[in-house]
C-alpha positions in Angstrom: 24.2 3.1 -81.0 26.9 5.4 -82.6 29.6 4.6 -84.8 30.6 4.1 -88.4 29.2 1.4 -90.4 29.7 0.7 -94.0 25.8 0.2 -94.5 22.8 1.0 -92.1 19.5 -0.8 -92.5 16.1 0.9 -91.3 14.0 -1.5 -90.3 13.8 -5.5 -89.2 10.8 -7.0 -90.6 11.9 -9.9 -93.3 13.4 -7.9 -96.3 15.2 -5.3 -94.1 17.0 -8.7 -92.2 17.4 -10.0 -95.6 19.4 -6.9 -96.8 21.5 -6.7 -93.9 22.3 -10.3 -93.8 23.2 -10.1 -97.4 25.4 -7.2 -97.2 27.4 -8.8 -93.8 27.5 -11.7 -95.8 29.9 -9.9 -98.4 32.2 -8.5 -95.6 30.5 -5.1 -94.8 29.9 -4.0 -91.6 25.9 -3.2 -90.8 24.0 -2.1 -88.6 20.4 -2.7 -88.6 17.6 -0.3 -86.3 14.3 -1.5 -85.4 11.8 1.0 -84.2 9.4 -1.8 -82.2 11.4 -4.2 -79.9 10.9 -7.3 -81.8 12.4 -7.8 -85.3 10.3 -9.5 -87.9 8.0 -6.8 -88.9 4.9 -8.1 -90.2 5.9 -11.4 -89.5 7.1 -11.1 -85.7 5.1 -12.8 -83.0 3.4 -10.7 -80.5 1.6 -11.9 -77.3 -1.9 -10.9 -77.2 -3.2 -12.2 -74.3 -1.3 -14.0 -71.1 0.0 -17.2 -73.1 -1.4 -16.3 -76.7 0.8 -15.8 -79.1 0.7 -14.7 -82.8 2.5 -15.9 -85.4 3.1 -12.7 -87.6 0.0 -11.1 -89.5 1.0 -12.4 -92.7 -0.6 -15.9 -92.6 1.3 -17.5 -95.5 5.0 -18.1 -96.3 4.2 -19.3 -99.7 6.1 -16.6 -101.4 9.3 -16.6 -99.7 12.0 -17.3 -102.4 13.7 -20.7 -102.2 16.9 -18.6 -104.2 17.0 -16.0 -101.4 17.0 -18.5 -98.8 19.8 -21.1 -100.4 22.1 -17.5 -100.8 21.8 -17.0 -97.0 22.6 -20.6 -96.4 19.1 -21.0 -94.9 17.9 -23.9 -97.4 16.7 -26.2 -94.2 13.8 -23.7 -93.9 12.5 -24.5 -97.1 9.8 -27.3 -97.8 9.0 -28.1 -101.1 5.5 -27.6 -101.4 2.5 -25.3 -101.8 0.4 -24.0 -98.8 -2.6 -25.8 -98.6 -5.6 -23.4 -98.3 -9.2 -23.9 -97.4 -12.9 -22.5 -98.8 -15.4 -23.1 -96.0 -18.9 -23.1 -97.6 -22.4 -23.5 -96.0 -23.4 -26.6 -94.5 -19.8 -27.2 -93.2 -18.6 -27.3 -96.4 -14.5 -27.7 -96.8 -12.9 -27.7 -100.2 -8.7 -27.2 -100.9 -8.4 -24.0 -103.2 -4.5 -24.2 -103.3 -1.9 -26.3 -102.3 -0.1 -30.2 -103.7 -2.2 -30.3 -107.0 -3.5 -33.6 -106.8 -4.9 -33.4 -103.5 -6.4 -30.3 -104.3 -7.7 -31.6 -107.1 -9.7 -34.1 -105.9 -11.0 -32.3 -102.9 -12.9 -30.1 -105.4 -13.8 -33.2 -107.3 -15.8 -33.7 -104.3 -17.6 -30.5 -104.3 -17.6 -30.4 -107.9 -16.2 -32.8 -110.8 -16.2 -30.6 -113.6 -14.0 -28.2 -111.5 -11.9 -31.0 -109.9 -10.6 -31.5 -113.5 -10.4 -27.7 -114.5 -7.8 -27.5 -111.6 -5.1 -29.3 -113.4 -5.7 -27.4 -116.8 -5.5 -24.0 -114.8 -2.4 -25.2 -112.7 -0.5 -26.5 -116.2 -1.2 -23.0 -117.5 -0.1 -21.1 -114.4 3.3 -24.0 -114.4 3.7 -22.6 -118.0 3.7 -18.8 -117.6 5.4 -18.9 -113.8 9.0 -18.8 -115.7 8.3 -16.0 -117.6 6.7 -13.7 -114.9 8.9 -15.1 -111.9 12.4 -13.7 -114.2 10.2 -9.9 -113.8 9.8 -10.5 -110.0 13.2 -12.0 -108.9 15.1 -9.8 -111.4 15.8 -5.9 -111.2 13.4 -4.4 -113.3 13.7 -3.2 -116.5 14.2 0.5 -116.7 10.8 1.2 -119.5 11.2 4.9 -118.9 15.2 4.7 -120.3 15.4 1.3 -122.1 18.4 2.4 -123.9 20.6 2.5 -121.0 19.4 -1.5 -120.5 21.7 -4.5 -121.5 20.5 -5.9 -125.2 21.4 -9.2 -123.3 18.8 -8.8 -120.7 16.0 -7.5 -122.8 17.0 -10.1 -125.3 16.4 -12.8 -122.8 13.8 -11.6 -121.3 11.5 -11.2 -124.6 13.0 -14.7 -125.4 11.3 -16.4 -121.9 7.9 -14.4 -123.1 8.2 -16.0 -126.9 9.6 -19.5 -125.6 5.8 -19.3 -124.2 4.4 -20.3 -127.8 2.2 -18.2 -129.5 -0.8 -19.9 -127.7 0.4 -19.2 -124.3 1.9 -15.3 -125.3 -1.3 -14.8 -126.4 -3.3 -15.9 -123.9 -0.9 -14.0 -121.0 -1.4 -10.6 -122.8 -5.2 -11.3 -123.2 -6.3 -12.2 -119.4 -3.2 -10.3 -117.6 -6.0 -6.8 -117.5 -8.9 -8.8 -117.0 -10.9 -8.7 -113.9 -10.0 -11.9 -111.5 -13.8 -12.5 -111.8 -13.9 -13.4 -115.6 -10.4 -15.2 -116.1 -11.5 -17.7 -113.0 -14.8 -18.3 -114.5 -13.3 -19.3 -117.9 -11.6 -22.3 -115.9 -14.3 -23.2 -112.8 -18.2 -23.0 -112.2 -18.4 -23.2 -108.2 -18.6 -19.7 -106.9 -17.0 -21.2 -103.6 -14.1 -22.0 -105.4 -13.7 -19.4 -107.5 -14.4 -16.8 -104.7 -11.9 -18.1 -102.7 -8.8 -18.6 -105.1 -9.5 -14.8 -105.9 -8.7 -13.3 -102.5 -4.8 -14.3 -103.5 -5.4 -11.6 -105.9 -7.3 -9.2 -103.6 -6.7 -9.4 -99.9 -5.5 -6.0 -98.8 -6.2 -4.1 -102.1 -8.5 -1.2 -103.2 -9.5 -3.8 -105.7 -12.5 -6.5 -105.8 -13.6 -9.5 -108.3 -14.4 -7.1 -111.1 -11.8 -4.6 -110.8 -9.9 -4.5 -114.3 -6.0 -5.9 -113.5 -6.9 -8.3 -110.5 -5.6 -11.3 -112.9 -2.1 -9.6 -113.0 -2.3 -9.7 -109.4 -2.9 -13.3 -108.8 -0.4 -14.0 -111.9 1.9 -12.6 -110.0 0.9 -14.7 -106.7 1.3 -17.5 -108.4 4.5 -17.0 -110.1 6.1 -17.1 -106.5 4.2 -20.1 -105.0 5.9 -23.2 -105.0 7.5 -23.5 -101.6 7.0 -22.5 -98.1 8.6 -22.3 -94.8 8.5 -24.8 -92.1 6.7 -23.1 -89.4 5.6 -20.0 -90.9 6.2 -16.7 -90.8 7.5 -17.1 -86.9 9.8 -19.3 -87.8 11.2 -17.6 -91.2 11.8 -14.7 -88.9 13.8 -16.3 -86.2 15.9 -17.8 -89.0 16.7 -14.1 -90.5 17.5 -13.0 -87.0 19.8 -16.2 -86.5 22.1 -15.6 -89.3 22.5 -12.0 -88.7 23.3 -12.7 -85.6 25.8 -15.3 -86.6 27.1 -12.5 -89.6 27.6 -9.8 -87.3 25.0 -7.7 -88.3 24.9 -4.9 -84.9 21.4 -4.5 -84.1 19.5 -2.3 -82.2 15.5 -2.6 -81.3 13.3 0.0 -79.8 15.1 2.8 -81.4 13.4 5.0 -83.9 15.3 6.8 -86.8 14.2 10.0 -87.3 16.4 11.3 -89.9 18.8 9.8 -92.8 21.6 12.5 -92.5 22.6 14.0 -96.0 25.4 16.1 -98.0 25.0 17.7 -101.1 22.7 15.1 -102.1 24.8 12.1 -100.7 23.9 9.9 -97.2 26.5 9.7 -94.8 24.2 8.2 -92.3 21.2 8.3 -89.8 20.2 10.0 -86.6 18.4 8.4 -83.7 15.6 9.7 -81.3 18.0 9.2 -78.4 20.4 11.9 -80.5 22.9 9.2 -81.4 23.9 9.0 -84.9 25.5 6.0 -87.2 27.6 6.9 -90.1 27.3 5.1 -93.3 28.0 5.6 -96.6 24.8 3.4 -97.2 21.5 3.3 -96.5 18.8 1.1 -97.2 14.9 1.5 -95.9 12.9 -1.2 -95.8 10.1 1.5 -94.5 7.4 2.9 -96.9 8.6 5.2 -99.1 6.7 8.1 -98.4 8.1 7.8 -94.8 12.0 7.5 -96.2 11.4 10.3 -98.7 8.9 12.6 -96.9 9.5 12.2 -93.3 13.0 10.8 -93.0 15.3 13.0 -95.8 15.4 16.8 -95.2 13.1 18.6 -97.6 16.1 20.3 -100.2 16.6 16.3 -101.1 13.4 16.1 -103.4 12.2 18.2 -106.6 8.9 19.2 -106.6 8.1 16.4 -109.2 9.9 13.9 -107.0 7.6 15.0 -104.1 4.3 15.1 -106.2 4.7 11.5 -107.0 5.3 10.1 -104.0 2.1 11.8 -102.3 0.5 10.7 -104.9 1.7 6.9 -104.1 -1.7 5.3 -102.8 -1.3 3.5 -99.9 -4.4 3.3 -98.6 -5.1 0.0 -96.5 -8.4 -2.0 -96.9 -7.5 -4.4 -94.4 -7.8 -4.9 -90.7 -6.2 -8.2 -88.5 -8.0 -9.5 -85.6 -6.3 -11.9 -83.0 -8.8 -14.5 -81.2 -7.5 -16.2 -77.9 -10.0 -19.7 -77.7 -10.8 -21.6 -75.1 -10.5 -25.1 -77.0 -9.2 -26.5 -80.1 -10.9 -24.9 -83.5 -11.2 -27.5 -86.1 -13.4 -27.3 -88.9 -16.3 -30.0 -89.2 -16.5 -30.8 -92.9 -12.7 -31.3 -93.1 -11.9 -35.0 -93.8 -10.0 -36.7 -90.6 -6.8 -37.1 -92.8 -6.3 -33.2 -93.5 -4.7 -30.9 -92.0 -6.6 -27.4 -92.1 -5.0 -24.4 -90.4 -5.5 -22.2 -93.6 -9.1 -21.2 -94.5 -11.2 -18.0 -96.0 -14.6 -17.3 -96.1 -15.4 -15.7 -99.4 -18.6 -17.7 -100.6 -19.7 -15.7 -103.8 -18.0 -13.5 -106.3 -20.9 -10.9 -105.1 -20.0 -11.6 -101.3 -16.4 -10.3 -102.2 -17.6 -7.6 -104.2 -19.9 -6.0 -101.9 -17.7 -5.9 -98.8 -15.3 -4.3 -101.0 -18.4 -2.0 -101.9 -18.5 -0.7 -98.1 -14.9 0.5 -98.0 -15.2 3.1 -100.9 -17.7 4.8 -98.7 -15.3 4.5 -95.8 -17.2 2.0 -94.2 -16.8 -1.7 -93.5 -19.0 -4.7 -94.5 -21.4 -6.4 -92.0 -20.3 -9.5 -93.7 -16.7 -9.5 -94.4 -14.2 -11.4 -96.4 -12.2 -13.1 -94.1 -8.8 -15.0 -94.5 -8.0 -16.9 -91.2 -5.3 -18.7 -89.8 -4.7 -21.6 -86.9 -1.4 -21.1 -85.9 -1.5 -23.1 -83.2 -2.5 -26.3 -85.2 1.2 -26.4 -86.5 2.5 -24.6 -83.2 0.9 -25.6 -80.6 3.6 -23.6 -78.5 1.6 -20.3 -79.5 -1.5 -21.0 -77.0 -1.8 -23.0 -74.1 -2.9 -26.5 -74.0 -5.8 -27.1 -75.3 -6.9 -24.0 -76.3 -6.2 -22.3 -79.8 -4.9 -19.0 -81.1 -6.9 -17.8 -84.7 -5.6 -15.3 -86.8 -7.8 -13.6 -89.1 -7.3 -10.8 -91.8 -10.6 -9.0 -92.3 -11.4 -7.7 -95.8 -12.8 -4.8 -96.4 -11.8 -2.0 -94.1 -10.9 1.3 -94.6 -8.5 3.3 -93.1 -10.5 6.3 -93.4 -13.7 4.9 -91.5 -17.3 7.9 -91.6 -17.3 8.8 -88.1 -13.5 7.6 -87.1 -12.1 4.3 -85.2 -14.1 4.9 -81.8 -14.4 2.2 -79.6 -18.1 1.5 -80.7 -16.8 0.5 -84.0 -14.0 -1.6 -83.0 -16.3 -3.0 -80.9 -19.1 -3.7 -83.5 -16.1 -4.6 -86.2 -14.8 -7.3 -83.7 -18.8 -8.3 -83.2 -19.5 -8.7 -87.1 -15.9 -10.5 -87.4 -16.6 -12.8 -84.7 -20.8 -13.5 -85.8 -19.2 -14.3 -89.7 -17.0 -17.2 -88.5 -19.5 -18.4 -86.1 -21.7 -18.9 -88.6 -19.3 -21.1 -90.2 -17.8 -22.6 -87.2 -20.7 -23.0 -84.7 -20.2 -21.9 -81.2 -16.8 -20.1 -81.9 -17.9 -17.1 -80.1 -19.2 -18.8 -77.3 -15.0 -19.9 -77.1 -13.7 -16.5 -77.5 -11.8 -15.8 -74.3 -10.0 -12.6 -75.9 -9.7 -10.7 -79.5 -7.6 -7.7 -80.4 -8.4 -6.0 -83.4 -6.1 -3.4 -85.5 -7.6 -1.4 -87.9 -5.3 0.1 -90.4 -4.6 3.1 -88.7 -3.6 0.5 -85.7 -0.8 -1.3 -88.4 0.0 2.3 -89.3 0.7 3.2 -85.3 1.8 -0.2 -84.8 4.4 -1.2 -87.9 4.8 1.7 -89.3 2.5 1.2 -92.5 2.0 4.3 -94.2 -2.0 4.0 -94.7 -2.0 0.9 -92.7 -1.4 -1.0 -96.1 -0.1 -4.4 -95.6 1.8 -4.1 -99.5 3.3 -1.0 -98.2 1.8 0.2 -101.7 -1.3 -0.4 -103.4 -0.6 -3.3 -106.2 -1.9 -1.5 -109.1 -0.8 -2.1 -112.3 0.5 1.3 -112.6 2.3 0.8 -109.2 3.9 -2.5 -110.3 5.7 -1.7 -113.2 7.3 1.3 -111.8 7.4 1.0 -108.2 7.2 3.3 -106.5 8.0 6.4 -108.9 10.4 6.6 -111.6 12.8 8.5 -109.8 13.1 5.5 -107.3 13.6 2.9 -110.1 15.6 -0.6 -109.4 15.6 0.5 -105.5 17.7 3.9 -105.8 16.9 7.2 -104.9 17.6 10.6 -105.4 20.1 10.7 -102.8 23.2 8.9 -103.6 23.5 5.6 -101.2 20.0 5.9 -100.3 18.2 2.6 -101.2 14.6 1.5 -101.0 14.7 -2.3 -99.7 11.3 -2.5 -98.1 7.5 -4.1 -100.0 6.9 -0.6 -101.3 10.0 -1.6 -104.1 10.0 -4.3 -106.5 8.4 -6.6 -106.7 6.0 -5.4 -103.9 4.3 -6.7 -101.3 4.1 -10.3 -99.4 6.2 -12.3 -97.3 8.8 -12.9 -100.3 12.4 -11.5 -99.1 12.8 -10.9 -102.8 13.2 -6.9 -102.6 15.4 -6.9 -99.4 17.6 -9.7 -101.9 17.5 -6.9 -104.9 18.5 -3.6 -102.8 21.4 -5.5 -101.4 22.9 -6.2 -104.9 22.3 -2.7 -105.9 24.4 -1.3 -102.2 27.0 -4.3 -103.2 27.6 -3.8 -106.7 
């Protein structure tokens, strides 16, 4: 692909579509390049196995942003309603964690009362303090390092939604936003199983665990974009974004690599290929890591020594592995009433479960019982496996990118084992179903997608790495370069299926 453009777009996965669908949508002329020959990213579908199919690693659309979707003209993707997730306990235990509130209420009335009625107090809180932290997330950020080049208007407002809380609720946001997920969920519910589970929104794919000061932020932050979700998932979200760029014009090109952003005196005019070709563009906008735009992709004059320090110093170290099961039957799950519909379940029994896998992984080694989050694609698309037989997604928490010893093929092979042995044990005689699994570690997503660290937020979630994200030089999406913009997770507001910082970066090229 050669020619002039008036924006290029590295990368397909969800926000990179969303930026380039948003920019054609204003009359510019983009073209979008996708190093792997699907688009979607994290959320494409990949066949695994001879008629298995995945749909996208990400197992929940429950953050995709109902605005982002109504700008693109893509509101008929959009179902009003929260993902329902599931806790599986011992004893083919089933309780709803998340999900329509009433229904999830009173499935863990049946596992336990005094939590069933907690539920509604903690959802009423999270209802009141979702305005307040959504305006942070769906907004450009405010500049904390320079506040006097902001608009009195916008702080203005903004400190109005935080006092329009009531002092109550002000109060109680700045006193359990640093607290360990561990203690805030215990000051609304008793059953470990519960609790456990409703942390992993807050955890899955972090260096953090229960007790890890800041986790709360994290799961405030979850829950400040739950609300909605996409009919069909990730998969279908995807072919959507590809759809409408298609329909807007958007030129683009899979299975070609960049692997340079072409600069002059500090100002992009474009990108080169690995074929050689090269697109001119007075616009550019990654949806990459940033470490790979700024350290791999710009030529080294482009950053200061600071500039450089701080993003190596950006963690992106991934704690999580996904592992693809192709099963030779339908997987259903016992203790689930006949009236529900579970696709969506975790295995996270204990606070002190979660916490000691998460204790293997800072000695570079992974748990012999792991958290797991896993997924049934196939119950809502049965399209994804053949008849009869079921395609299970799982994201495996902890596991280091880093492993003592390396990723050799005797610890995939015992990974996959202790993966497989953990959800047998709550769904008896899965392995004896198992006709195929495929496991990638995070140096696999690294090879594979393109995370730096094989970290599925492109950027570790730390408090330090949310409000200025990634370094202050790369504040609201900009760079150093002039017409270089950041549009990928590892920007505001981070990490997710949302769409939300491919929607931001394409108001900063257009405006």
């Amino acid at each position: 692909m050669n020619g002039q453009y008036d924006v290029v777009v590295i990368g397909g996965g969800h926000n990179g579509l969303t930026t380039a669908c948003l920019a054609a949508k204003a009359g510019k002329r983009v073209a979008l390049v996708e190093q792997r020959d699907t688009l979607g990213g994290l959320a494409a579908s990949v066949e695994f196995e001879p008629g298995f199919k995945s749909a996208g690693i990400w197992h929940s659309t429950g953050n995709v942003s109902a605005s982002v979707m109504h700008s693109l003209g893509l509101d008929g993707v959009v179902q009003d309603e929260i993902p329902t997730v599931h806790a599986l306990g011992e004893s083919e235990l089933v309780v709803p964690v998340s999900g329509a509130i009433d229904r999830t209420a009173f499935g863990i009335t049946q596992h336990s009362p005094s939590d069933g009625r907690s539920y509604a107090r903690y959802r009423a809180f999270m209802s009141r303090i979702q305005p307040v932290i959504s305006r942070f997330l769906k907004h450009r950020p405010l500049n904390f390092l320079e506040v006097e080049r902001e608009s009195p208007i916008e702080i203005l407002t903004r400190a109005l939604g935080l006092r329009r809380l009531g002092s109550h609720d002000m109060i109680e946001f700045l006193r359990v936003a640093p607290m360990p997920v561990r203690d805030f969920l215990s000051e609304y519910f008793e059953s470990e199983l519960v609790k456990a589970a409703m942390s992993m929104d807050a955890l899955l794919g972090t260096f953090t665990a229960p007790r890890s000061p800041g986790t709360t932020m994290n799961l405030m932050l979850h829950e400040a974009l739950t609300g909605q979700s996409i009919k069909g998932g990730s998969l279908a979200l995807t072919e959507a974004l590809a759809a409408k760029a298609q329909e807007l014009g958007v030129q683009v090109e899979c299975g070609s690599r960049v692997t340079s952003i072409l600069t002059d005196a500090n100002i992009v005019k474009g990108v080169e290929l690995e074929n050689g070709d090269i697109i001119e563009a007075p616009a550019v906008c990654a949806s990459c890591n940033p470490k790979t735009v700024l350290l791999d992709l710009l030529p080294v004059e482009a950053l200061t020594h600071t500039t450089e320090h701080r993003i190596s110093n950006f963690r992106t170290a991934g704690t999580a592995a996904h592992m693809l099961f192709a099963v030779d039957a339908p997987v259903s799950f016992a203790g689930a009433s006949a009236d529900e519909n579970v696709s969506h379940v975790r295995i996270a029994p204990t606070f002190d479960y979660v916490e000691k896998a998460f204790d293997a992984v800072k000695y570079n080694e992974f748990s012999d019982e792991p958290a797991l989050d896993i997924s049934v694609p196939s119950i809502d698309n049965p399209a994804l496996a053949p008849e009869g037989k079921s395609v299970v997604s799982v994201l495996v928490g902890y596991v280091p990118y880093q492993l003592d010893g390396g990723w050799t093929d005797d610890a995939r092979s015992v990974l996959t084992r202790k993966v497989t042995d953990t959800i047998t044990r709550y769904v008896p005689g899965f392995d004896q179903k198992v006709l195929a699994a495929k496991l990638s570690t995070p140096v696999d997503l690294e090879d594979e997608y393109g995370l730096t660290g094989g970290h599925l937020h492109h950027g570790e979630p730390g408090l330090d790495q949310i409000m200025v994200r990634p370094i202050p030089e790369c504040f609201n999406h900009q760079t150093p370069v002039s017409g270089l913009t950041l549009c990928g997770s590892g920007t505001h507001p981070g990490g997710t299926v949302s769409c939300v910082a491919g929607s931001l970066a394409a108001h900063e090229v257009l405006h």
